[in-house]
C-alpha positions as a LaTeX table, in Angstrom:
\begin{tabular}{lrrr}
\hline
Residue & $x$ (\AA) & $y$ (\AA) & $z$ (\AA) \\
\hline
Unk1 & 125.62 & 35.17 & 72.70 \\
Unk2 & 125.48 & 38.89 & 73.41 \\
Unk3 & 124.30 & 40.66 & 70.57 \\
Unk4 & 125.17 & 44.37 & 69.93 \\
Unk5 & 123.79 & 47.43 & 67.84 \\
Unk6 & 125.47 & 50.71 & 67.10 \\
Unk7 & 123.53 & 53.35 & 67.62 \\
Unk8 & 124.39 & 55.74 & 64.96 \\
Unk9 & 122.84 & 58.73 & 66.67 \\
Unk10 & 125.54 & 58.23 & 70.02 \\
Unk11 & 128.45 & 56.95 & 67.60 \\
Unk12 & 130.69 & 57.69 & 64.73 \\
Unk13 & 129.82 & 61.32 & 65.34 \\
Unk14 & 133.06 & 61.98 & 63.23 \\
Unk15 & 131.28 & 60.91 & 60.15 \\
Unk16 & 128.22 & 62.05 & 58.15 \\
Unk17 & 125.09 & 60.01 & 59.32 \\
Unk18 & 125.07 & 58.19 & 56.23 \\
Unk19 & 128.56 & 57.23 & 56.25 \\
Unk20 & 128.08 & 55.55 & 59.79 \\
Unk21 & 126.96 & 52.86 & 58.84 \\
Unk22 & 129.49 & 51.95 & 56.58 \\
Unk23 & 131.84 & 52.38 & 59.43 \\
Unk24 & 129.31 & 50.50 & 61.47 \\
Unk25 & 129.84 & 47.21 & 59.27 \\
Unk26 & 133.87 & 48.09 & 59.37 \\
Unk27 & 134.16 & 47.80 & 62.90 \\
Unk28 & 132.09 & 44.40 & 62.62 \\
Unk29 & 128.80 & 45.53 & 64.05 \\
Unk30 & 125.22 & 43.41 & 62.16 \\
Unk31 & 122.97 & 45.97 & 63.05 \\
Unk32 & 122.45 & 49.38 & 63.50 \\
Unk33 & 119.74 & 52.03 & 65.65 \\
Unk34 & 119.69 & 55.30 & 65.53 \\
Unk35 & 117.07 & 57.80 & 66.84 \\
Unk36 & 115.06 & 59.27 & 64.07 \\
Unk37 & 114.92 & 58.24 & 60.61 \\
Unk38 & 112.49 & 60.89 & 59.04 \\
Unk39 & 115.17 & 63.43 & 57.73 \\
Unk40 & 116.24 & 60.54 & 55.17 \\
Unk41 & 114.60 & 58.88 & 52.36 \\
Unk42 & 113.42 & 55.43 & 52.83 \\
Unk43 & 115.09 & 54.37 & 50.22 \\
Unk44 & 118.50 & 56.09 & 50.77 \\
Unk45 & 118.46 & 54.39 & 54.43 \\
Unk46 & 116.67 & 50.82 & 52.50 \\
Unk47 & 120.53 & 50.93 & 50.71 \\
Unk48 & 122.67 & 51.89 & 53.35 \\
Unk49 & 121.60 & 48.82 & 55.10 \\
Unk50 & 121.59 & 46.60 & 52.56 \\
Unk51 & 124.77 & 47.51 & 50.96 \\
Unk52 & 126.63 & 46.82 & 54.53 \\
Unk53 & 124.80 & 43.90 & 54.99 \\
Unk54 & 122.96 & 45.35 & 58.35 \\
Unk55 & 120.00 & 44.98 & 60.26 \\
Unk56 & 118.13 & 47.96 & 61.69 \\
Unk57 & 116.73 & 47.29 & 65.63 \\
Unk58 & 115.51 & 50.29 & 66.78 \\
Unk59 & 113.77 & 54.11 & 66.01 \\
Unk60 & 112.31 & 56.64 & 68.13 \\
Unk61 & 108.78 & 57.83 & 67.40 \\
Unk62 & 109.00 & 61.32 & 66.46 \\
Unk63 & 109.38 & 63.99 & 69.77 \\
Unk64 & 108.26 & 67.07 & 68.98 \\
Unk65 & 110.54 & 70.06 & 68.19 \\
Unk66 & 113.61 & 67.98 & 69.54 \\
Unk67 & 116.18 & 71.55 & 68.87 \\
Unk68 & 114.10 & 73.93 & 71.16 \\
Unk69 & 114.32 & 70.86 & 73.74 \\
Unk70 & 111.37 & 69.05 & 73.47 \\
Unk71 & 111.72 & 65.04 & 74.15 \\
Unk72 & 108.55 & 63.60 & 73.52 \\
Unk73 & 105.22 & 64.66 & 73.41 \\
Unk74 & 102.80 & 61.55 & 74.66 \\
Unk75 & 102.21 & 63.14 & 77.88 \\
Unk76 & 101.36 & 66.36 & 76.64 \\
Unk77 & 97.91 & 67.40 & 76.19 \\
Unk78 & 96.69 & 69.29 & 73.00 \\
Unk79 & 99.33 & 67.49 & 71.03 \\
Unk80 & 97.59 & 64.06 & 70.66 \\
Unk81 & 97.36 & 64.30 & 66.80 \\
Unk82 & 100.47 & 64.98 & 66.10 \\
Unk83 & 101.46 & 62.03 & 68.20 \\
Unk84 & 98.95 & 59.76 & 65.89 \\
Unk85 & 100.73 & 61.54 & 62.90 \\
Unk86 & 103.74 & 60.02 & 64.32 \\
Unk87 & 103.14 & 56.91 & 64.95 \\
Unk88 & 101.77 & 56.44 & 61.59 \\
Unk89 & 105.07 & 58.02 & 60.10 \\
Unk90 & 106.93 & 55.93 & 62.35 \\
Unk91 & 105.02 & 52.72 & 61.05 \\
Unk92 & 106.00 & 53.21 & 57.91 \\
Unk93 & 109.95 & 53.62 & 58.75 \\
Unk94 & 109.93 & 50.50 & 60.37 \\
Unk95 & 108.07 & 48.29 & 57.70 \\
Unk96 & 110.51 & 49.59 & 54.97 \\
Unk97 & 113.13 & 49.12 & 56.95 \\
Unk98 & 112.47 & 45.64 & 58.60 \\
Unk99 & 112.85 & 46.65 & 62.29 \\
Unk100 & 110.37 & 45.30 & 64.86 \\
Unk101 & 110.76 & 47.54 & 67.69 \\
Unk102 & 109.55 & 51.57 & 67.99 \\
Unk103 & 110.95 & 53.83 & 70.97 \\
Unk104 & 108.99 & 56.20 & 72.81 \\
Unk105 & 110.14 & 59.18 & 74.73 \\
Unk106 & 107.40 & 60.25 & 76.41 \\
Unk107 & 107.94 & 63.50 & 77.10 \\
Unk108 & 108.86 & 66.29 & 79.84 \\
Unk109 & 105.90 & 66.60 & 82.40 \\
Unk110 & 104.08 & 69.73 & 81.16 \\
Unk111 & 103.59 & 72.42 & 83.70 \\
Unk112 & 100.29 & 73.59 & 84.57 \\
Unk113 & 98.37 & 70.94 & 83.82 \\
Unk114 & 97.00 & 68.64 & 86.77 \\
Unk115 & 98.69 & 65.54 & 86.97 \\
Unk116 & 95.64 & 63.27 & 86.22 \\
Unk117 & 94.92 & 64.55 & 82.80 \\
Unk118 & 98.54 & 65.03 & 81.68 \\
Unk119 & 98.57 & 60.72 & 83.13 \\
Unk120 & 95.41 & 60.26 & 81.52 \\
Unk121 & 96.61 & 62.02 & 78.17 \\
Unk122 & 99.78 & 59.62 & 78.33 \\
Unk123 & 97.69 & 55.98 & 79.21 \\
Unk124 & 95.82 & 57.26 & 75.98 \\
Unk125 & 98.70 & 58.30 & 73.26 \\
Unk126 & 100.32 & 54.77 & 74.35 \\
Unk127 & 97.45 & 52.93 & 73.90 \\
Unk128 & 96.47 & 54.23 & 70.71 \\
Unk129 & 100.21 & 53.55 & 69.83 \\
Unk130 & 99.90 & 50.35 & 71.07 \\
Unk131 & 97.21 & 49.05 & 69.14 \\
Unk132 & 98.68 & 50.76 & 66.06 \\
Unk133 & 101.65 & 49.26 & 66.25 \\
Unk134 & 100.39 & 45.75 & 66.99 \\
Unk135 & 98.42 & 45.60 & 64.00 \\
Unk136 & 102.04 & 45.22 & 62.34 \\
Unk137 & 103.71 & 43.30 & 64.57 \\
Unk138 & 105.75 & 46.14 & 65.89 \\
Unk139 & 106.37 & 46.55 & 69.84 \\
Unk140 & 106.31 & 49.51 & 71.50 \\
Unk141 & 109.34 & 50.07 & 73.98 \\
Unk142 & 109.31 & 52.79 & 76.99 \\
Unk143 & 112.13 & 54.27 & 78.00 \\
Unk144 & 112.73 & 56.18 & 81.55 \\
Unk145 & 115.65 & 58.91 & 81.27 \\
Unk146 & 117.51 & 60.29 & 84.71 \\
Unk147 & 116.67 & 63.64 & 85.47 \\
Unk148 & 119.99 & 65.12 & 85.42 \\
Unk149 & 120.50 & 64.39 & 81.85 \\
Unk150 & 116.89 & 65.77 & 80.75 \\
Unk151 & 115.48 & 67.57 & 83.84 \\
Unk152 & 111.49 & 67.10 & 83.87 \\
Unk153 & 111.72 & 64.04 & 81.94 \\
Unk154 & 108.29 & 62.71 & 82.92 \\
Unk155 & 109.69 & 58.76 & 82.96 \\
Unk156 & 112.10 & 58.38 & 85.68 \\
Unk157 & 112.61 & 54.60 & 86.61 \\
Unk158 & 112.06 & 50.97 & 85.73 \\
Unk159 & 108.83 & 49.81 & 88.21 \\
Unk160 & 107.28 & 53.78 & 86.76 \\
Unk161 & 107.24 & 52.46 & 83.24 \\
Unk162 & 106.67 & 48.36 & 84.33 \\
Unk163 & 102.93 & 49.91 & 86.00 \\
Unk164 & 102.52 & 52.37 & 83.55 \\
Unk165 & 102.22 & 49.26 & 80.77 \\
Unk166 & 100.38 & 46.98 & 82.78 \\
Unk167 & 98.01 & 50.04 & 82.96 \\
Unk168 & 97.75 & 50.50 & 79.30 \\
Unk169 & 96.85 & 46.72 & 79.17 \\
Unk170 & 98.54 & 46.30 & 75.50 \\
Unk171 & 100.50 & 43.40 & 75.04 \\
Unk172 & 102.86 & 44.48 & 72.59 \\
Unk173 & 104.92 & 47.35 & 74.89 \\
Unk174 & 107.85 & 46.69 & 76.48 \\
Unk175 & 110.14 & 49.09 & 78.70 \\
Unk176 & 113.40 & 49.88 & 76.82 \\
Unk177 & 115.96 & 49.57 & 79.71 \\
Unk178 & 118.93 & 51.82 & 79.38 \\
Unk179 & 122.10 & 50.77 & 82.11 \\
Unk180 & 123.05 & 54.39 & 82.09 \\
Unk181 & 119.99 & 56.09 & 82.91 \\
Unk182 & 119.27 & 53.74 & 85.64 \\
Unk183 & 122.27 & 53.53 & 86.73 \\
Unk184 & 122.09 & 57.00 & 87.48 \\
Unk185 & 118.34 & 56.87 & 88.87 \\
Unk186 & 118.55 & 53.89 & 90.69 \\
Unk187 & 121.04 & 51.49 & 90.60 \\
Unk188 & 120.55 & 47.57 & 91.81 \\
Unk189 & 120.84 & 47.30 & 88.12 \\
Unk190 & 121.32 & 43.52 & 87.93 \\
Unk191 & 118.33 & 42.46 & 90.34 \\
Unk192 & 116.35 & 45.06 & 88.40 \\
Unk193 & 117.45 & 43.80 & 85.03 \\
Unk194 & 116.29 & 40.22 & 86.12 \\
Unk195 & 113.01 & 40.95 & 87.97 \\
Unk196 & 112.03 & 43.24 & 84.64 \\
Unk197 & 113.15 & 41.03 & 82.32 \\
Unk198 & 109.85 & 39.34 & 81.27 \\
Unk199 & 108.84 & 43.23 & 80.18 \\
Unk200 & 112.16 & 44.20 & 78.59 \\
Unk201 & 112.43 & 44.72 & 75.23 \\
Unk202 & 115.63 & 46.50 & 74.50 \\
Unk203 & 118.43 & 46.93 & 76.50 \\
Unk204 & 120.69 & 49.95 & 75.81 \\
Unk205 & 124.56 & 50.82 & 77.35 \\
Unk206 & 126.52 & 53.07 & 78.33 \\
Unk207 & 128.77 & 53.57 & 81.45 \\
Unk208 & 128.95 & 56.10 & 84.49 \\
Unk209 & 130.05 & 58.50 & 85.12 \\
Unk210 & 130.35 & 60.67 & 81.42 \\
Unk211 & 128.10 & 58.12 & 79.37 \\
Unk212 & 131.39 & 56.74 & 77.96 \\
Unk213 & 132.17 & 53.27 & 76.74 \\
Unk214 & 131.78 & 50.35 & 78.81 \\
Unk215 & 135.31 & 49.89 & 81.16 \\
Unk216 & 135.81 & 53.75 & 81.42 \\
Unk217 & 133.58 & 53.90 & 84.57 \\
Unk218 & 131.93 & 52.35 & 87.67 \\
Unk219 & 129.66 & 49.79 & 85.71 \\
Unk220 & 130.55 & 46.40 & 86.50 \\
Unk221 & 129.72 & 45.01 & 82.73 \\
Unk222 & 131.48 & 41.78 & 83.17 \\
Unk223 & 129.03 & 41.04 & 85.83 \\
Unk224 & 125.60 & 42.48 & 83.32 \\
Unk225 & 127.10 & 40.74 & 80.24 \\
Unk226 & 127.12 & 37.25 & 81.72 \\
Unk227 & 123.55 & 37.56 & 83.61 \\
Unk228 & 121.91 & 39.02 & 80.28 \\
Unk229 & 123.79 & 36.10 & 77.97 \\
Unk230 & 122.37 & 33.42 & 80.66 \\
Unk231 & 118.93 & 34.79 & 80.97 \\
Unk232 & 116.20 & 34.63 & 78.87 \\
Unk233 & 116.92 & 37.67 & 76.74 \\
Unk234 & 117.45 & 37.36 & 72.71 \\
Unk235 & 117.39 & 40.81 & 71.46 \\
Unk236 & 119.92 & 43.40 & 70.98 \\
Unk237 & 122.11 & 45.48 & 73.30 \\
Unk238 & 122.27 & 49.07 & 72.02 \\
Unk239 & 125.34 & 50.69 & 72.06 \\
Unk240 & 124.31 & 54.47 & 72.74 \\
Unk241 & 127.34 & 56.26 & 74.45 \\
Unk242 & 129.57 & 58.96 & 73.98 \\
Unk243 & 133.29 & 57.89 & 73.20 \\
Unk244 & 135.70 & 59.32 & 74.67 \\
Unk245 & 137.79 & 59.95 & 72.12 \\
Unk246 & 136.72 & 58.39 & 68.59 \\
Unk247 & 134.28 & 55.65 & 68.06 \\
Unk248 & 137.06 & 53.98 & 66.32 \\
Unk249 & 139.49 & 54.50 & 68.74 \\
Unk250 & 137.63 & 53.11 & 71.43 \\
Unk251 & 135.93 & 50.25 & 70.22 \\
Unk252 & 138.19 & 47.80 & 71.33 \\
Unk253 & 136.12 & 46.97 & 74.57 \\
Unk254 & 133.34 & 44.99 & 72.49 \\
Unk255 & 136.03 & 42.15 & 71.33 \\
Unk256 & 135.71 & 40.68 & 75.18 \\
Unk257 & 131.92 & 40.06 & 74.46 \\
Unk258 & 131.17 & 38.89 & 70.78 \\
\hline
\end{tabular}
């Protein structure tokens, strides 16, 4: 059975963060993800989901100065102790919380730098967030981004980030596989989903063109949804689009799949 999570960061933008996830539980989702956590008390967040009876699946480690457009800083030298700072900070929001699973964006590819150190400076952020992250049980997921939603974004497709991790040699990182971006990068998305799918660990959705809701595009998702419910894959399916009108309004599309 398909499983889905609303990402609160994409969805119910009509609402104050907090009160998406009462409106998460309304529409009948069981868990929620959002991007970043830090701006909120652990404890305000520790009540929201328990009140609504959710689960949290998924945060981003922390990227940097996300409103002058940085989206990640692994693969940016001089920064690597602010990434440890983040991981650490990122640790702790997903112990209180109860989620298992910490996003990276890695980053635009700094200019002016060679390309072996600002390679070697990522191998090393993820490994150290690796290892920090295994010693709680936590994986690491990778996520590659199409460039014409975040020009420069340094991970661009699904075999980039399935090396990069067997480079890094830690067995607790996944690649976070988003339909949308790939779509957009790449395509062959249902061969690529199953070849990957031993080193998946989230899944995320949206459909092309616009990022909308699944139906509103070119995505076959009849055809995804019954190879990812026959495979081997048990986690959640992120729901991190735009609607096209309300969240509300255009949530009708999940009642096919759960």
């Amino acid at each position: 059975m398909l499983r889905f999570s609303a990402n609160l960061s994409m969805l119910f933008l009509e609402y104050d963060f907090l009160e998406r996830f009462d409106r998460a539980a309304a529409a009948g989702f069981k868990a929620v993800e959002f991007m970043f956590p830090y701006g909120y008390s652990v404890a305000v967040l520790q009540e929201k989901l328990k009140s609504n009876g959710l689960e949290h699946t998924l945060h981003n480690l922390p990227a940097g100065e996300w409103e002058k457009g940085e989206r990640g800083i692994a693969c940016i030298p001089g920064r690597e102790e602010e990434f440890r700072s983040g991981v650490q900070a990122a640790i702790l929001y997903a112990k209180a919380l109860g989620n298992s699973k910490i996003n990276c964006l890695v980053g635009k590819t700094p200019q002016g730098v060679s390309a072996e150190t600002v390679h070697q400076t990522l191998v090393d952020n993820l490994r150290y967030a690796g290892n920090e992250l295994a010693k709680e049980d936590i994986l690491l997921v990778l996520e590659a981004i199409n460039h014409f939603d975040i020009p420069g974004f340094h991970l661009t497709g699904t075999q980039q980030v399935c090396d990069l991790i067997d480079e890094i040699g830690c067995d607790n990182i996944r690649v976070q596989y988003d339909i949308y971006h790939m779509q957009r990068m790449e395509g062959e998305l249902a061969n690529t989903l199953m070849r990957c799918l031993p080193k998946i660990g989230h899944i995320q959705l949206a459909d092309n063109p616009g990022r909308g809701e699944p139906g509103t595009g070119e995505i076959n998702y009849d055809y995804l949804f019954s190879l990812i419910e026959k495979s081997d894959y048990n986690g959640w399916v992120g729901c991190e689009y735009k609607p096209r009108t309300t969240t509300e309004e255009g949530i009708s599309w999940i009642n096919r799949y759960r």
